[in-house]
N, CA, C and O of each residue as an XYZ file, in Angstrom:
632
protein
N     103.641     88.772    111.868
C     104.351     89.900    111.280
C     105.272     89.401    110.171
O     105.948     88.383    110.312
N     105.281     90.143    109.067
C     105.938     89.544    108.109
C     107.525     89.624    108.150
O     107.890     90.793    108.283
N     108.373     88.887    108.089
C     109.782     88.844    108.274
C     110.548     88.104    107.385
O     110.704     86.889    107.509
N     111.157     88.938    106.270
C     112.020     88.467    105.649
C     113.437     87.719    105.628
O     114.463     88.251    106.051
N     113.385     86.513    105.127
C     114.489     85.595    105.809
C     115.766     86.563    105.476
O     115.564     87.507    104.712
N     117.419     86.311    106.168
C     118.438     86.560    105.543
C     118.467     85.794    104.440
O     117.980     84.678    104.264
N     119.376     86.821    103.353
C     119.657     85.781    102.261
C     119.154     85.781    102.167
O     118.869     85.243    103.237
N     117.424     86.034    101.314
C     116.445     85.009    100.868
C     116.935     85.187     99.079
O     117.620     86.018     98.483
N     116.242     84.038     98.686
C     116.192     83.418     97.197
C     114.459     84.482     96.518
O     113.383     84.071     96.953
N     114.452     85.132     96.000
C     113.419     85.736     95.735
C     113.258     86.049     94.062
O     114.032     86.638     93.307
N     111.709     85.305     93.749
C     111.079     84.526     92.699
C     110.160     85.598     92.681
O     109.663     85.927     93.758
N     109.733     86.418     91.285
C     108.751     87.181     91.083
C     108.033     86.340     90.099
O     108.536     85.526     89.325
N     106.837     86.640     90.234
C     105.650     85.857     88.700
C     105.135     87.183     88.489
O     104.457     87.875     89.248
N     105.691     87.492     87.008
C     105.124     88.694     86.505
C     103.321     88.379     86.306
O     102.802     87.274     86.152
N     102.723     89.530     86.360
C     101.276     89.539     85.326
C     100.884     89.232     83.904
O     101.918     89.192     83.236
N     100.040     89.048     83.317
C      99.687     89.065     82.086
C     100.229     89.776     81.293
O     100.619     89.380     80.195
N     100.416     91.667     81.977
C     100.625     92.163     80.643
C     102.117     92.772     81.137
O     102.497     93.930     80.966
N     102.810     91.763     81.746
C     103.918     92.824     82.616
C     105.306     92.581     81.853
O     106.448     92.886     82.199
N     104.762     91.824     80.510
C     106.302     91.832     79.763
C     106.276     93.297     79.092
O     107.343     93.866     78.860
N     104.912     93.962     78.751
C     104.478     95.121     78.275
C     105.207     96.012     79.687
O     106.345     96.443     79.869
N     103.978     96.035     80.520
C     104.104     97.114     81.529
C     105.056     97.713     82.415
O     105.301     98.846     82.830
N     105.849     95.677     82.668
C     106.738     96.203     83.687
C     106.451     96.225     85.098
O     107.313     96.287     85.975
N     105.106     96.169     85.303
C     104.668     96.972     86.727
C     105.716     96.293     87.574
O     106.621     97.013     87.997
N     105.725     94.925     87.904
C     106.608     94.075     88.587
C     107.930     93.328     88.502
O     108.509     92.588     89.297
N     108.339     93.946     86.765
C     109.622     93.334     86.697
C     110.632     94.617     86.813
O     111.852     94.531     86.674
N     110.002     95.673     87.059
C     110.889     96.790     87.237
C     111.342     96.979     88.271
O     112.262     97.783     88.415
N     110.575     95.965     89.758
C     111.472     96.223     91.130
C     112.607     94.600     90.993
O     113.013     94.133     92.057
N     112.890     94.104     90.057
C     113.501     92.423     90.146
C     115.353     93.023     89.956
O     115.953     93.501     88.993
N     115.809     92.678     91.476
C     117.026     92.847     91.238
C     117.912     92.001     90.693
O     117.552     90.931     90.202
N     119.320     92.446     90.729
C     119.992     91.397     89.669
C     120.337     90.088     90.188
O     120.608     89.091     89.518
N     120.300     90.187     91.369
C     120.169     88.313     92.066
C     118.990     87.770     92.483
O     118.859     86.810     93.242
N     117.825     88.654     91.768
C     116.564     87.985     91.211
C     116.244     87.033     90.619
O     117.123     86.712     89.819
N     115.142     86.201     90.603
C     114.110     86.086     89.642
C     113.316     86.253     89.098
O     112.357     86.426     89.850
N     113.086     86.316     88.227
C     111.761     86.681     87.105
C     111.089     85.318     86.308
O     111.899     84.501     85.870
N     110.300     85.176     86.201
C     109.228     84.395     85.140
C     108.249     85.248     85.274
O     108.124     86.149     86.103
N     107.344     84.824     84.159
C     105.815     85.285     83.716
C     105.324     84.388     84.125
O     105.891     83.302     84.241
N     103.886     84.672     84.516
C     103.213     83.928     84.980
C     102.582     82.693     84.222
O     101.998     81.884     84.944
N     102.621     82.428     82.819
C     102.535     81.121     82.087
C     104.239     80.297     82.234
O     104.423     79.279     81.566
N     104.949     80.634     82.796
C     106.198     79.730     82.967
C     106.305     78.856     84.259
O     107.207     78.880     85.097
N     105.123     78.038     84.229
C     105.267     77.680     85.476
C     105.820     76.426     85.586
O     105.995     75.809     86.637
N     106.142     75.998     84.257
C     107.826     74.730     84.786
C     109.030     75.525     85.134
O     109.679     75.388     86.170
N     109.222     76.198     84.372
C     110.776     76.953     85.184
C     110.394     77.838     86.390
O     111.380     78.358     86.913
N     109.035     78.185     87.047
C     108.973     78.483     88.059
C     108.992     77.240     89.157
O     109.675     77.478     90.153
N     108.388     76.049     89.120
C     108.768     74.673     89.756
C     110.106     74.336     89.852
O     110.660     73.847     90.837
N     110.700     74.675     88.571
C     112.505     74.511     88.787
C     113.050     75.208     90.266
O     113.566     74.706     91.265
N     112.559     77.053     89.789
C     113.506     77.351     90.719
C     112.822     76.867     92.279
O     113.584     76.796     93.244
N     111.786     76.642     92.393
C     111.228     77.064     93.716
C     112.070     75.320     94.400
O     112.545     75.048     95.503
N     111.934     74.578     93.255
C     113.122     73.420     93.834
C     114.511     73.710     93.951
O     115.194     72.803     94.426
N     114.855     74.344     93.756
C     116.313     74.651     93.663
C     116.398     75.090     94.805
O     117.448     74.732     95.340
N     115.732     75.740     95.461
C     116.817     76.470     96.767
C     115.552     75.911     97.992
O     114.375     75.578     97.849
N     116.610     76.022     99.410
C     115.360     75.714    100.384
C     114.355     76.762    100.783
O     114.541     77.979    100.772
N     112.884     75.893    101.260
C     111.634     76.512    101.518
C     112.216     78.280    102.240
O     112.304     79.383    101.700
N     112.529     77.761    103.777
C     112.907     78.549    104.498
C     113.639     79.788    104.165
O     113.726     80.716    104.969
N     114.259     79.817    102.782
C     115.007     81.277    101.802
C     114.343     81.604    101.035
O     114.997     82.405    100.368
N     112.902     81.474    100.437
C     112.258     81.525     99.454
C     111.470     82.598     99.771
O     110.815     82.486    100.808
N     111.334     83.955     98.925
C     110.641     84.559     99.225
C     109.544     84.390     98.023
O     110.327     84.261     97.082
N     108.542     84.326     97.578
C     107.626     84.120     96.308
C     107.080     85.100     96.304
O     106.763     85.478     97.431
N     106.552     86.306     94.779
C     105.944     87.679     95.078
C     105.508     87.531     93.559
O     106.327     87.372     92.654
N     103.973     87.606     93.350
C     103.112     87.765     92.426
C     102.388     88.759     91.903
O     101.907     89.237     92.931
N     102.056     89.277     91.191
C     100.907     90.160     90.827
C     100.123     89.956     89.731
O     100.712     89.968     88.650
N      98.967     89.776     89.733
C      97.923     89.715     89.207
C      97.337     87.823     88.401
O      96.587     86.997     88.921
N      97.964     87.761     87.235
C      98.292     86.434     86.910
C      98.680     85.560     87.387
O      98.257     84.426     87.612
N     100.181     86.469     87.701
C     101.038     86.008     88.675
C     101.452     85.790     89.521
O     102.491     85.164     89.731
N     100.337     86.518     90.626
C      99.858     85.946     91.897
C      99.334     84.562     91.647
O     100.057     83.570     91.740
N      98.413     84.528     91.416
C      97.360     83.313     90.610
C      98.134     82.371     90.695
O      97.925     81.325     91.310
N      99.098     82.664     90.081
C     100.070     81.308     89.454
C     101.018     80.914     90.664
O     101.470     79.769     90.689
N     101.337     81.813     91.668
C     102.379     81.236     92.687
C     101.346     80.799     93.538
O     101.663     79.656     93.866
N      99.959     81.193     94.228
C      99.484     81.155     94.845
C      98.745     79.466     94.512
O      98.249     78.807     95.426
N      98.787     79.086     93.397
C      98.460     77.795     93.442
C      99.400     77.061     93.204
O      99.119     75.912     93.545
N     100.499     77.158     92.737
C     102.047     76.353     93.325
C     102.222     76.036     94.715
O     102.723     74.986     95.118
N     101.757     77.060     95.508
C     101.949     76.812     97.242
C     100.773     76.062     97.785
O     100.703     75.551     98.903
N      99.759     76.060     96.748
C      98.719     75.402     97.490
C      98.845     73.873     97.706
O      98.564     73.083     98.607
N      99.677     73.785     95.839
C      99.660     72.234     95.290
C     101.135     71.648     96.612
O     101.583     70.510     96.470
N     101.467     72.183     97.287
C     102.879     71.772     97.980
C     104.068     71.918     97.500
O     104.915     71.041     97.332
N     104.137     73.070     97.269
C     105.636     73.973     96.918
C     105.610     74.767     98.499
O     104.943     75.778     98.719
N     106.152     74.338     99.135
C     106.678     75.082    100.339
C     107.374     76.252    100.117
O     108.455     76.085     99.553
N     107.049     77.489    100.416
C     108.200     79.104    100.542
C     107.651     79.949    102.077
O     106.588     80.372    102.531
N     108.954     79.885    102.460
C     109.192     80.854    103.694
C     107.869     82.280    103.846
O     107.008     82.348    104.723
N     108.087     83.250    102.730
C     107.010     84.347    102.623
C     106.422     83.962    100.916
O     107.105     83.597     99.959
N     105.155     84.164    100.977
C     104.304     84.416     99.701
C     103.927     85.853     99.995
O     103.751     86.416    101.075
N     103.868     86.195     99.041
C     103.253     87.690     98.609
C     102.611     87.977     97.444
O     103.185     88.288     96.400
N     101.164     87.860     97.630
C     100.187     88.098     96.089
C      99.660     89.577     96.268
O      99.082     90.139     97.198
N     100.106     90.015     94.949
C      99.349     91.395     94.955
C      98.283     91.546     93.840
O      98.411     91.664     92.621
N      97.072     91.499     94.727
C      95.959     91.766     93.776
C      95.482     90.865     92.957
O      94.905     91.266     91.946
N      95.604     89.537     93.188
C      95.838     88.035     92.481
C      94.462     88.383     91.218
O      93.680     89.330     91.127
N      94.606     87.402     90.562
C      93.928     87.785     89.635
C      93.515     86.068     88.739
O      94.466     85.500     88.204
N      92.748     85.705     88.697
C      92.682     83.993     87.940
C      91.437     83.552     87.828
O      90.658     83.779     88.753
N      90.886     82.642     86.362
C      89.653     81.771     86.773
C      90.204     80.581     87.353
O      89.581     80.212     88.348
N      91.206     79.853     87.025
C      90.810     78.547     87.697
C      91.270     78.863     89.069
O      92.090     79.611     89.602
N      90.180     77.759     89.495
C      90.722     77.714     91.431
C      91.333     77.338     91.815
O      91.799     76.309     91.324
N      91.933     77.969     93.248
C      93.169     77.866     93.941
C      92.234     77.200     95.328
O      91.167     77.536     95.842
N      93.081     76.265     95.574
C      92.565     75.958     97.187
C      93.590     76.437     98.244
O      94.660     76.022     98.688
N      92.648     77.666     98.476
C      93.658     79.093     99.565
C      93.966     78.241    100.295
O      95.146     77.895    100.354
N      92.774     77.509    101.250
C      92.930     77.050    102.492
C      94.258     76.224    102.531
O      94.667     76.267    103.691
N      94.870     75.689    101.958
C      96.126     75.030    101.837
C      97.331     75.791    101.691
O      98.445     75.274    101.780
N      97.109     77.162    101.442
C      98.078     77.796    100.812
C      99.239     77.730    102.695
O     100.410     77.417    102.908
N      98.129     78.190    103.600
C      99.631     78.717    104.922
C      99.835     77.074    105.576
O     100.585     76.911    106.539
N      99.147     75.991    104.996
C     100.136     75.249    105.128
C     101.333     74.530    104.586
O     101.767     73.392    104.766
N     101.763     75.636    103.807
C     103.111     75.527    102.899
C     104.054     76.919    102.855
O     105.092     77.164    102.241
N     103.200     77.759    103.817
C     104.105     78.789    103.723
C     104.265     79.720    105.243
O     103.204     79.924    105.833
N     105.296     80.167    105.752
C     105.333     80.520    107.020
C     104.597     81.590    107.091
O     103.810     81.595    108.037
N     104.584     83.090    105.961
C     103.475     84.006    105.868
C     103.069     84.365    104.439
O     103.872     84.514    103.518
N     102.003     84.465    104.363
C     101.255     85.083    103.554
C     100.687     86.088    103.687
O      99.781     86.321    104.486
N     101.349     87.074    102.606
C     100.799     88.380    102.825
C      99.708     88.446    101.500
O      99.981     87.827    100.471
N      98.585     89.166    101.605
C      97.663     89.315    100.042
C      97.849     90.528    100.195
O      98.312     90.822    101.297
N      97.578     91.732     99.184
C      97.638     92.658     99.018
C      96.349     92.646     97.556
O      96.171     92.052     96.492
N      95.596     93.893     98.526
C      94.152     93.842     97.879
C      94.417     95.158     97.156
O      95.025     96.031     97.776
N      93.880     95.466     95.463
C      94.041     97.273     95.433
C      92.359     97.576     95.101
O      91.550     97.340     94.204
N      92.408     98.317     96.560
C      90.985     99.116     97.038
C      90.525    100.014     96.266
O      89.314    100.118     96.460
N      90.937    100.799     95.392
C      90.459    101.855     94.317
C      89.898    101.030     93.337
O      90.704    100.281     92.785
N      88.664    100.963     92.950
C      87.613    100.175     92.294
C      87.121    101.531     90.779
O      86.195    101.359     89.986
N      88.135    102.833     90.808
C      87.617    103.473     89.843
C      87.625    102.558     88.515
O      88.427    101.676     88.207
N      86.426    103.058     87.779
C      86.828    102.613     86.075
C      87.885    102.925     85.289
O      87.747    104.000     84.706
N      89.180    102.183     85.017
C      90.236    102.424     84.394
C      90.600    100.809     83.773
O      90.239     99.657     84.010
N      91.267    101.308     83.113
C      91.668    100.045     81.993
C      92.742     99.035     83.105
O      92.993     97.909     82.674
N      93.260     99.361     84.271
C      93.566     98.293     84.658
C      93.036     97.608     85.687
O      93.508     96.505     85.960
N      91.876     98.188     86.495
C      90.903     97.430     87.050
C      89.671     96.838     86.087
O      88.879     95.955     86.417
N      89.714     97.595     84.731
C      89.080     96.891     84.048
C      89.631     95.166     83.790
O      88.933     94.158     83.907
N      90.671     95.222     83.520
C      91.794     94.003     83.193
C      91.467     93.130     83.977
O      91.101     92.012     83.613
N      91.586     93.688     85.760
C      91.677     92.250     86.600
C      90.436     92.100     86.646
O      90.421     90.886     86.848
N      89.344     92.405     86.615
C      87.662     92.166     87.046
C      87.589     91.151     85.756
O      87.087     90.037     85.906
N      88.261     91.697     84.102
C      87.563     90.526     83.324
C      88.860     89.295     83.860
O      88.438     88.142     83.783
N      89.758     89.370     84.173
C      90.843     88.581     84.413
C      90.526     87.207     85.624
O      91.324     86.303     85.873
N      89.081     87.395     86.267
C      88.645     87.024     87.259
C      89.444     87.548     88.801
O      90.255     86.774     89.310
N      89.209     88.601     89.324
C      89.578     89.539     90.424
C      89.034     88.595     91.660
O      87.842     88.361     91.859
N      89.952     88.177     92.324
C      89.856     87.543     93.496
C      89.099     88.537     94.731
O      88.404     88.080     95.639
N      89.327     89.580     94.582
C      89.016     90.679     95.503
C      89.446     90.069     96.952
O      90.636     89.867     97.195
N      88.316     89.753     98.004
C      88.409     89.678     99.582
C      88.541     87.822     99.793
O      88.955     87.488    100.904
N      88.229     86.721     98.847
C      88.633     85.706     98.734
C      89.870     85.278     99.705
O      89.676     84.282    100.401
N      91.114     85.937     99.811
C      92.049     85.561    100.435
C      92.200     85.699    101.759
O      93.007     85.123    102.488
N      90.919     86.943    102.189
C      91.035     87.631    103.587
C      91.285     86.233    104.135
O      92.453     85.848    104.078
N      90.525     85.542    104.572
C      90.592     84.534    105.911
C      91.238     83.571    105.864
O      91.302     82.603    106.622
N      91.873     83.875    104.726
C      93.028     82.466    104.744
C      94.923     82.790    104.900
O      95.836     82.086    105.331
N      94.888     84.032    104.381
C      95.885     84.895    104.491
C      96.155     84.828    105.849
O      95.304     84.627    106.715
N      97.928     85.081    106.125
C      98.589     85.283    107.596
C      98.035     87.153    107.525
O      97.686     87.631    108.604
N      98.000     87.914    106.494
C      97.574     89.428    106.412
C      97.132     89.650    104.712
O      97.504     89.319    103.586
N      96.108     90.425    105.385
C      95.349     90.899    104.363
C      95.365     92.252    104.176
O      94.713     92.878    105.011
N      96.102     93.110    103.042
C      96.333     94.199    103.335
C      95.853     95.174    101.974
O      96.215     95.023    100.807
N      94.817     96.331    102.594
C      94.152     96.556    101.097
C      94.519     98.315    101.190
O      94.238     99.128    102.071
N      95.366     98.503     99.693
C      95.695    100.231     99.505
C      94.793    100.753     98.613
O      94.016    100.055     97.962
N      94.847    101.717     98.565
C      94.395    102.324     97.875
C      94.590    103.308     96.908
O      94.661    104.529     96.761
N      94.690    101.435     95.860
C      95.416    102.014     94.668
C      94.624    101.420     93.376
O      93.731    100.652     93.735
N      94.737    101.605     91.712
C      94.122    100.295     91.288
C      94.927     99.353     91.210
O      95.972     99.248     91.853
N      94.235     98.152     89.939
C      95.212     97.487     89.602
C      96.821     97.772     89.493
O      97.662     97.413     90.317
N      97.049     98.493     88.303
C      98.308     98.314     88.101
C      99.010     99.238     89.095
O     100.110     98.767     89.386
N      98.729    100.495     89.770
C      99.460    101.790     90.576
C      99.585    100.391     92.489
O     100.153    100.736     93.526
N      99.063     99.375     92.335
C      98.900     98.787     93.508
C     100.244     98.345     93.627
O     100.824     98.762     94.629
N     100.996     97.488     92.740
C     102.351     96.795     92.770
C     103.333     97.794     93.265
O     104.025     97.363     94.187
N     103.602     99.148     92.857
C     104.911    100.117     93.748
C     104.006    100.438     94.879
O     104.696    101.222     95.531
N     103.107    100.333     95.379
C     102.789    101.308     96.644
C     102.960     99.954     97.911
O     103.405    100.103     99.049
N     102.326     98.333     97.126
C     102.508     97.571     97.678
C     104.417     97.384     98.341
O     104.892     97.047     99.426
N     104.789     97.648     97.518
C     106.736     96.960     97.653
C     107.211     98.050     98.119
O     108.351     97.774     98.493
N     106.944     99.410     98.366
C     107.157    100.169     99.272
C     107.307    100.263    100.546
O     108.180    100.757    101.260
N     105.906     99.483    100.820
C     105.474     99.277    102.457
C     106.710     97.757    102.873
O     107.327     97.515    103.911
N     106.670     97.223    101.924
C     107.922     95.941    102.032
C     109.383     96.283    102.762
O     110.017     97.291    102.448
N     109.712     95.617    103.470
C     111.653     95.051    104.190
C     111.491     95.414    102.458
O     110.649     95.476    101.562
N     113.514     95.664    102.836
C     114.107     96.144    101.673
C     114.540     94.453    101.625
O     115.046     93.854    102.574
N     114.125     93.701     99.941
C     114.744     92.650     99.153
C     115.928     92.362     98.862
O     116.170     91.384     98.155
């Protein structure tokens, strides 16, 4: 069951187009973090800066991608949370929960034709990839981009 530490230290990796969209930097409170998902030295900074056990890590799309293979490479965080991950190069999942206490994936199940499931399919769409490696695999039904608020909804308040 997913359980958010007290105190946690909580690191968002925006998406590709989320300096545009927003989808995920619009829930980042002010004792947040934010990077994009190509910042992944100052995302190594912070995830060193504070301990594993306070770390909450929360991705979408790119930027799943991008935390989700930080935890693989041995960046230890308390909760990971990828929504709807999205990447060509490979991640070795199977490594991912041994660096992290849970992993939640968050799949978005609405497969209509729209420009932002268009995005993650050319973006390389992980789709069900994470099921069996994930602590939960949890799929709404939403697309791409409508997936990130319905996902952080169902979320402990940050």
């Amino acid at each position: 069951m997913l359980k958010i530490p007290n105190e946690p230290h909580v690191v968002w990796v925006g998406g590709a187009l989320d300096a545009q969209t927003r989808l995920l930097a619009r829930h980042v409170q002010a004792h947040h973090h934010y990077v994009q998902w190509y910042e992944q030295q100052q995302l190594r900074q912070l995830l060193q800066r504070y301990p594993a056990e306070q770390l909450v890590l929360i991705g979408h799309s790119y930027g799943a991608s991008t935390a989700a293979k930080l935890v693989a490479k041995g960046h230890s965080v308390q909760v990971l949370i990828t929504i709807d991950p999205v990447g060509w190069q490979p991640v070795a999942l199977h490594r991912i929960p041994q660096h992290c206490h849970y992993w939640l994936n968050v799949l978005a199940a609405d497969t209509k034709a729209n420009f932002a499931n268009w995005v993650a399919r050319a973006g390389g769409w992980w789709q069900h990839a994470p099921r069996q490696f994930a602590h939960q695999h949890l799929e709404i039904h939403a697309d791409h981009a409508l997936v990130v608020s319905k996902a952080l909804a169902q979320l402990p308040r940050l």
